[in-house]
C-alpha positions as CSV (number, residue, x, y, z in Angstrom):
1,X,-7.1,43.3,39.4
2,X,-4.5,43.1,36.8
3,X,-1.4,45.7,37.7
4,X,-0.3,48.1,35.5
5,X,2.6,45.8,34.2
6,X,1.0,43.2,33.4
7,X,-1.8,44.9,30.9
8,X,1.1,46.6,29.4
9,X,2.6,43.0,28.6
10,X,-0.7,41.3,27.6
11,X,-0.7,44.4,25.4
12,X,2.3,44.3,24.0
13,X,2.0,40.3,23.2
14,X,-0.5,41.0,21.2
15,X,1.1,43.5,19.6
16,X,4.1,41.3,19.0
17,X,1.8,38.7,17.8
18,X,0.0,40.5,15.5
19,X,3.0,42.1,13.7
20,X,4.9,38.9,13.0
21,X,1.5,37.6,11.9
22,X,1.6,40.1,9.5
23,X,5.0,39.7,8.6
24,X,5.3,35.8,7.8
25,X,1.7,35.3,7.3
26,X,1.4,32.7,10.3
27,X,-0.8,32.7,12.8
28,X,-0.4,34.6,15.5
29,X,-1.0,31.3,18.3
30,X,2.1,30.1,17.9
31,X,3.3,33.3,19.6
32,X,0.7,34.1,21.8
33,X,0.0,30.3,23.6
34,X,3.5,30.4,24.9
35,X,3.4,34.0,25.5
36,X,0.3,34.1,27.6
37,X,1.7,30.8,29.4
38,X,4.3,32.4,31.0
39,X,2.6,35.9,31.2
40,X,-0.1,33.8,33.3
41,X,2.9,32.0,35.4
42,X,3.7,35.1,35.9
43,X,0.5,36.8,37.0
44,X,0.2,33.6,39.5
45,X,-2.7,31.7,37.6
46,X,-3.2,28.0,38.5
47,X,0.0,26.2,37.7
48,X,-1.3,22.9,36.5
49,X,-4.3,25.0,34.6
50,X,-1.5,27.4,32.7
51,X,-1.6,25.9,29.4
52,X,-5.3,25.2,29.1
53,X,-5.8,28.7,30.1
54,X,-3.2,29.9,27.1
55,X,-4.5,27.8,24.8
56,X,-8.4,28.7,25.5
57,X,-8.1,32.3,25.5
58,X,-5.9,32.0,22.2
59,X,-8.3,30.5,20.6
60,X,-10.6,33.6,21.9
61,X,-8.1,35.4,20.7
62,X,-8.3,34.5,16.9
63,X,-11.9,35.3,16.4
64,X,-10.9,38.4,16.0
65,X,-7.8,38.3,14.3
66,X,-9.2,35.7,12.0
67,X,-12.1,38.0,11.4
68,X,-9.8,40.9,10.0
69,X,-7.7,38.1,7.8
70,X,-10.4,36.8,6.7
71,X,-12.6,40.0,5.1
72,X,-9.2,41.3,3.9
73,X,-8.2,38.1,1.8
74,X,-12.1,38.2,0.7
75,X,-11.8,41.6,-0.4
76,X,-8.6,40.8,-2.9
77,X,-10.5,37.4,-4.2
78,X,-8.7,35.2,-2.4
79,X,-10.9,32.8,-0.5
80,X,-12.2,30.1,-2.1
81,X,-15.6,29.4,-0.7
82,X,-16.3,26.1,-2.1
83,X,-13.8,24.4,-0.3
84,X,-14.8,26.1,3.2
85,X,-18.2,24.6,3.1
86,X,-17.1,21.1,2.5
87,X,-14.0,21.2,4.8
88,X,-15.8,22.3,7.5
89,X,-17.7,19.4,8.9
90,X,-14.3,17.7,9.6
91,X,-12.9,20.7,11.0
92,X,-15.1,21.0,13.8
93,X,-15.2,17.4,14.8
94,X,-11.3,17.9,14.4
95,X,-11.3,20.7,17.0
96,X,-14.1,19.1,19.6
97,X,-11.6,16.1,19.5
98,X,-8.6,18.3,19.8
99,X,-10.6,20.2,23.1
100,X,-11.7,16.9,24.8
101,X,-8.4,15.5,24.5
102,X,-6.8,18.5,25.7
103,X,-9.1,18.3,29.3
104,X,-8.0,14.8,29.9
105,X,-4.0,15.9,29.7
106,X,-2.2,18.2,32.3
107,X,-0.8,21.4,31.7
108,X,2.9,19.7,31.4
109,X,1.7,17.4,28.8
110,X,-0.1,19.8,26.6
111,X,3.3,22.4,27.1
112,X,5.1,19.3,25.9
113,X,2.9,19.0,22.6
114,X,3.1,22.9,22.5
115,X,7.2,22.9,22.2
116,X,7.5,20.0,19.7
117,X,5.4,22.1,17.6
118,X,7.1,25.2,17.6
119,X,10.5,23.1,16.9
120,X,9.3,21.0,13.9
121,X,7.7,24.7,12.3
122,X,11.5,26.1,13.2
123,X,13.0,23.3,11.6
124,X,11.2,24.0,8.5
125,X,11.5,28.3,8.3
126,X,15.1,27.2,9.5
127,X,15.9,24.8,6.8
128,X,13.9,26.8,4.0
129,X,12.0,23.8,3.0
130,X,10.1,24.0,-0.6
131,X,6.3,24.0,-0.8
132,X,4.7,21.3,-2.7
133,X,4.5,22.4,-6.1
134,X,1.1,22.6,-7.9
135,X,-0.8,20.2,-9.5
136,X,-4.2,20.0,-11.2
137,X,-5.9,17.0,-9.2
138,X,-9.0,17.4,-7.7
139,X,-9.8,17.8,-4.1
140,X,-10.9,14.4,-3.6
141,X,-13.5,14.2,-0.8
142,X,-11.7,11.5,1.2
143,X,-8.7,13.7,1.6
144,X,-10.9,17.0,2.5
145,X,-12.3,15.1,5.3
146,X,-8.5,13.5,6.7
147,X,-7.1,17.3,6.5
148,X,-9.9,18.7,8.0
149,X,-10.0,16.7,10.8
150,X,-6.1,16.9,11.1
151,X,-6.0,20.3,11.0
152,X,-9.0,21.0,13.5
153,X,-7.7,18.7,16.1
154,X,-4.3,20.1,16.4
155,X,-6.1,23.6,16.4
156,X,-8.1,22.5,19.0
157,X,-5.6,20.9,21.4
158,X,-2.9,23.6,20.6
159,X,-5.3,26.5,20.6
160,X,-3.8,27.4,17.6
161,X,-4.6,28.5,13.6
162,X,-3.7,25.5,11.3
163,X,-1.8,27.2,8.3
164,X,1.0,25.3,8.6
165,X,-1.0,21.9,7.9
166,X,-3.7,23.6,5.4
167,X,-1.5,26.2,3.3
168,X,0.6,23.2,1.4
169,X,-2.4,21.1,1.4
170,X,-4.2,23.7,-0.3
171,X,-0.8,24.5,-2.8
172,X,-0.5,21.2,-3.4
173,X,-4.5,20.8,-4.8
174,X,-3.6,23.6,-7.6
175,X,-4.2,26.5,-5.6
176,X,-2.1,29.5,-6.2
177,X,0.0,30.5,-3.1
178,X,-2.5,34.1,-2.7
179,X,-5.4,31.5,-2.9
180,X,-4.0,28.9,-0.4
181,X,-2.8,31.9,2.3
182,X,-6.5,33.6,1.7
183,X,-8.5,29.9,1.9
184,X,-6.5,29.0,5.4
185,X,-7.1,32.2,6.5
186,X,-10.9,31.8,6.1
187,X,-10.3,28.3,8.1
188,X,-9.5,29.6,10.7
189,X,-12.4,31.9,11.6
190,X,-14.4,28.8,12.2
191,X,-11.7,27.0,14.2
192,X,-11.3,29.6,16.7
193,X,-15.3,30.2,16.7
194,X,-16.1,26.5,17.3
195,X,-12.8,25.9,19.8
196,X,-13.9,29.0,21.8
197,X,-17.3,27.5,22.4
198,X,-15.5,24.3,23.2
199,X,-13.6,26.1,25.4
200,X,-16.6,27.3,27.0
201,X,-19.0,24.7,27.2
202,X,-16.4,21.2,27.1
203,X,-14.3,21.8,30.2
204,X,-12.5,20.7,32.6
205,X,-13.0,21.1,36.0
206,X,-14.0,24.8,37.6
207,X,-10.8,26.4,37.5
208,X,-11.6,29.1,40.1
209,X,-10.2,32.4,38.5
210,X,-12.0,35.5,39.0
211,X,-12.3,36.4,34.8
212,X,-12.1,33.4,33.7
213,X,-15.3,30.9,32.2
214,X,-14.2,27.6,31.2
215,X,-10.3,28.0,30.3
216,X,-11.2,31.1,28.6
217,X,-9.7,34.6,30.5
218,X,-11.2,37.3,29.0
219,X,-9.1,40.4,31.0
220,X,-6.8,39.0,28.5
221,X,-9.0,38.6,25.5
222,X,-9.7,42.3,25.6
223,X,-6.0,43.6,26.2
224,X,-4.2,41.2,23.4
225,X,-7.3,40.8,21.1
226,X,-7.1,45.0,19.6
227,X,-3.2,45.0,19.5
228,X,-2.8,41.9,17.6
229,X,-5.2,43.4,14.9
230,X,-3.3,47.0,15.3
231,X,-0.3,44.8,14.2
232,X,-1.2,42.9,11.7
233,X,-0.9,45.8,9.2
234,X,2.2,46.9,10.7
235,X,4.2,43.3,9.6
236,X,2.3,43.4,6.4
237,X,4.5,46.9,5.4
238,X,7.4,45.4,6.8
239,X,7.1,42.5,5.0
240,X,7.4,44.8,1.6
241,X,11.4,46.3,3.7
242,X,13.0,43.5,5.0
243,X,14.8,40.8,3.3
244,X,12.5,37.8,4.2
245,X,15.1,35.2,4.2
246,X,16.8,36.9,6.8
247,X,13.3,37.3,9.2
248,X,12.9,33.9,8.6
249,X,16.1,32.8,9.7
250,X,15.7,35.0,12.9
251,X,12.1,33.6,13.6
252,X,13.3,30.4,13.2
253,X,16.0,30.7,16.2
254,X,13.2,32.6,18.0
255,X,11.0,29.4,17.8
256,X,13.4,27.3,18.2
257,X,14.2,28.2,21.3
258,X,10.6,29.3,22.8
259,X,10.3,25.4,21.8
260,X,13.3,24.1,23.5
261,X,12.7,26.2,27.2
262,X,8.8,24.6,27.3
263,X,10.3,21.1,26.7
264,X,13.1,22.3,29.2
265,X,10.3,22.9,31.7
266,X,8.7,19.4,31.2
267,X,12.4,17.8,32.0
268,X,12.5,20.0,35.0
269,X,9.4,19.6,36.4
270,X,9.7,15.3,35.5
């Protein structure tokens, strides 16, 4: 049984997660993989099973967040179908890889991966780097197919959306910036679809936790899952309030150093 405390963290995680989603259009795993890692330390879940655990419920996680992005970009226009459908074939081999390469490393590894990730994204909200401007070349098939399988194997190690990866891709192919933010968005729906069943079905060894079916925890799907889409609206108003180069600048130090304690943990625990 989960106490009292801790549903009113997994709660508020998603909460959290949900509003800075909102806020700087990112997705919400970056926050809530590290957050559930140590909520899940905390809670006294398998040590060595802590960041599959994270990463497989995030992914749970994102159907649903994904689900509201996604119909709310559709609504406004935004998506551009024709590249879904010829992206997605690489995406979910991406992701499969991502998952079966994910079971063969420990948790410290995969926390590892997890930090230098949230350090390089810091860097860049940090440094203010420019998007790729547009240009008018065609999506050639060849590079569909390498980004696809990019971004769907980081997703599916990381248990995370691929924005950061698709978005200037996306720009870059002549997109404009509403079109790229709506198209990624619809990625992810079938990133966090396919890597939940992959999280289901391609897993490691029973893990042994009452709630949980392959690394997937589902007490925790249902407490983050309906706060992180209460949020989501709440970041998009402040969005329109705050000055964003200062939220960014603030994220960034957030990241940076929710990257540099995981990477602290994997010099400790070496």
């Amino acid at each position: 049984m989960l106490s009292v405390l801790n549903m009113s963290l997994l709660g508020a995680l998603g909460l959290v997660a949900g509003t800075l989603s909102g806020l700087f259009g990112i997705g919400g795993g970056m926050v809530i993989v590290p957050g559930l890692f140590y909520l899940f330390g905390v809670m006294g879940l398998p040590e060595m099973t802590l960041m599959h655990l994270a990463a497989g419920t995030s992914m749970t996680i994102m159907i649903f967040t994904a689900t509201s992005s996604m119909l709310s970009h559709h609504l406004r226009g935004n998506i551009q179908w024709p590249i879904l459908w010829r992206i997605l074939p690489a995406i979910a081999v991406g992701v499969i890889l991502g998952k079966l390469l994910a079971n063969q490393l420990n948790s410290q590894w995969l926390e590892g991966f997890f930090g230098l990730f949230l350090l390089a994204v810091a860097l860049k909200l940090g440094l203010g780097l420019p998007t790729p401007e547009q240009v008018t070349a065609p999506l050639k098939p060849k590079w569909i197919n390498l980004v696809g399988t990019v971004l769907g194997f980081k997703s599916g190690i990381l248990g995370i959306g691929g924005g950061a990866i698709s978005v200037p891709f996306l720009l870059y192919s002549g997109l404009s910036m509403g079109q790229a933010s709506g198209t990624s968005a619809a990625f992810t729906l079938p990133i966090a679809i396919i890597g939940t069943a992959s999280c289901l079905w391609l897993v490691p060894p029973e893990i042994g936790v009452t709630g949980v079916t392959g690394t997937v925890y589902w007490p925790a799907v249902a407490l983050v899952a309906p706060f992180t889409v209460l949020g989501a609206p709440i970041g998009a108003q402040l969005s329109h309030v705050i000055p964003q180069a200062q939220l960014k600048r603030l994220f960034a130090l957030f990241l940076l150093g929710l990257g540099l304690r995981l990477l602290g943990d994997i010099v400790a625990f070496a």
